[in-house]
C-alpha positions, -999 to +999 in steps of 0.1 A: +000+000+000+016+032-007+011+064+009-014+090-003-007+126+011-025+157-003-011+189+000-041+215+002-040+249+016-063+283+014-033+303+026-040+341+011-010+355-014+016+371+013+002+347+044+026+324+039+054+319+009+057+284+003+090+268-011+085+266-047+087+231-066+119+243-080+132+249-052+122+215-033+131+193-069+164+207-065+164+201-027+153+162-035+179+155-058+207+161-034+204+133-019+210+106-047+190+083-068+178+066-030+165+101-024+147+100+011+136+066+010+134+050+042+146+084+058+133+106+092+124+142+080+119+172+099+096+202+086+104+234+111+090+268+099+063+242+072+036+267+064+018+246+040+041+217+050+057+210+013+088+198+018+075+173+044+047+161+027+068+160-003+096+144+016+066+111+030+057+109-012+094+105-016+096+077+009+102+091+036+094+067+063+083+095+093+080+133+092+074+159+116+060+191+106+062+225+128+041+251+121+030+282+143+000+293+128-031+273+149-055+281+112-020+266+085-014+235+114-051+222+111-048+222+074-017+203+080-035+179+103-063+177+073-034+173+044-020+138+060-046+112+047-039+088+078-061+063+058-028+047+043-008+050+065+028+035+052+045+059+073+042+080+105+032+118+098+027+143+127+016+181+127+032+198+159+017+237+168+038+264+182+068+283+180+096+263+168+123+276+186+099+268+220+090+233+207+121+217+190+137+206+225+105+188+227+108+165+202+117+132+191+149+126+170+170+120+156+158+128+120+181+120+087+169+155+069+159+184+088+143+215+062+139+254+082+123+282+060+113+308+088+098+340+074+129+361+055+126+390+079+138+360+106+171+349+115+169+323+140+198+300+122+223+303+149+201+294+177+184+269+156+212+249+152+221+249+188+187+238+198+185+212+173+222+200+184+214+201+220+182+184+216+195+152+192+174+161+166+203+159+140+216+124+132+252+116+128+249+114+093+219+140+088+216+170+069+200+203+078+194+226+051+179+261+059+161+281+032+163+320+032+168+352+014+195+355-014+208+386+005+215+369+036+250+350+038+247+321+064+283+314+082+306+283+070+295+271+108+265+271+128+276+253+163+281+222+158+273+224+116+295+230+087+282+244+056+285+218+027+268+233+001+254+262-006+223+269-039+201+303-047+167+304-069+161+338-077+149+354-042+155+322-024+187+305-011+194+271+004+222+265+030+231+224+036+249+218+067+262+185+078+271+178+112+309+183+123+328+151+135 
């Protein structure tokens, strides 16, 4: 049985600016030709919750998505068709930098896209350090502005790659040691 998961969201233009499918193909295809199969993702920041949902239709074999906003988390909830359930999907409201010492890790891939005008990267990648979230092997990738240059380290992360699209840029870190 394979997994079903809608992605559905009546987010106005400006309430939220979800990663583009340029942006998450290109994301996707960093991992190989296994992609995320079998992998842990985590969705901080997830709005609509694309690269999550994206990353359980992939293969992903459990996801967590974070999400703030009480109105975007229910239509999270709503997205995940729990009916075939091939892996384990779970919408968590609140602030993410309040809630990520909360959860369960570690996860393989972990994907941040807080609002542009934010720049909670440093202490994000403490928390998520402190907290296990990150596993040995994992990689965190945070999206933001093309005008904002993300250090070669965050804590405990070393930047491995680095990709923009147009407005939007992608930072991969990998953890160091």
């Amino acid at each position: 049985m394979t997994r079903r998961v809608r992605q559905r969201s009546t987010a106005r233009r400006g309430d939220v600016r979800p990663t583009t499918s340029r942006v998450l193909s290109a994301l996707f295809s960093m991992f190989g030709p296994d992609g995320v199969d079998g992998m842990s993702a985590l969705d901080l920041y997830a709005g609509t919750g694309g690269f999550g949902l994206e990353a359980i239709r992939r293969g992903a074999v459990r996801a967590v998505l974070v999400e703030k906003n009480r109105r975007r988390c229910e239509e999270l909830k709503s997205a995940v068709d729990s009916r075939s359930a091939n892996a384990e999907v779970s919408v968590v409201c609140g602030d993410v930098l309040k809630v990520v010492d909360g959860l369960d890790g570690p996860f393989d891939v972990v994907f941040a896209d807080p609002p542009y005008a934010d720049e909670p990267f440093a202490e994000l990648a403490s928390k998520l350090l402190e907290a296990g979230l990150v596993s040995e092997d994992g990689t965190v990738m945070f999206e933001h502005s093309s005008r904002t240059e993300l250090p070669d380290r965050l804590d405990g992360l070393q930047v491995d790659r680095r990709r923009r699209y147009g407005d939007a840029a992608v930072s991969v870190y990998r953890p160091i040691g």
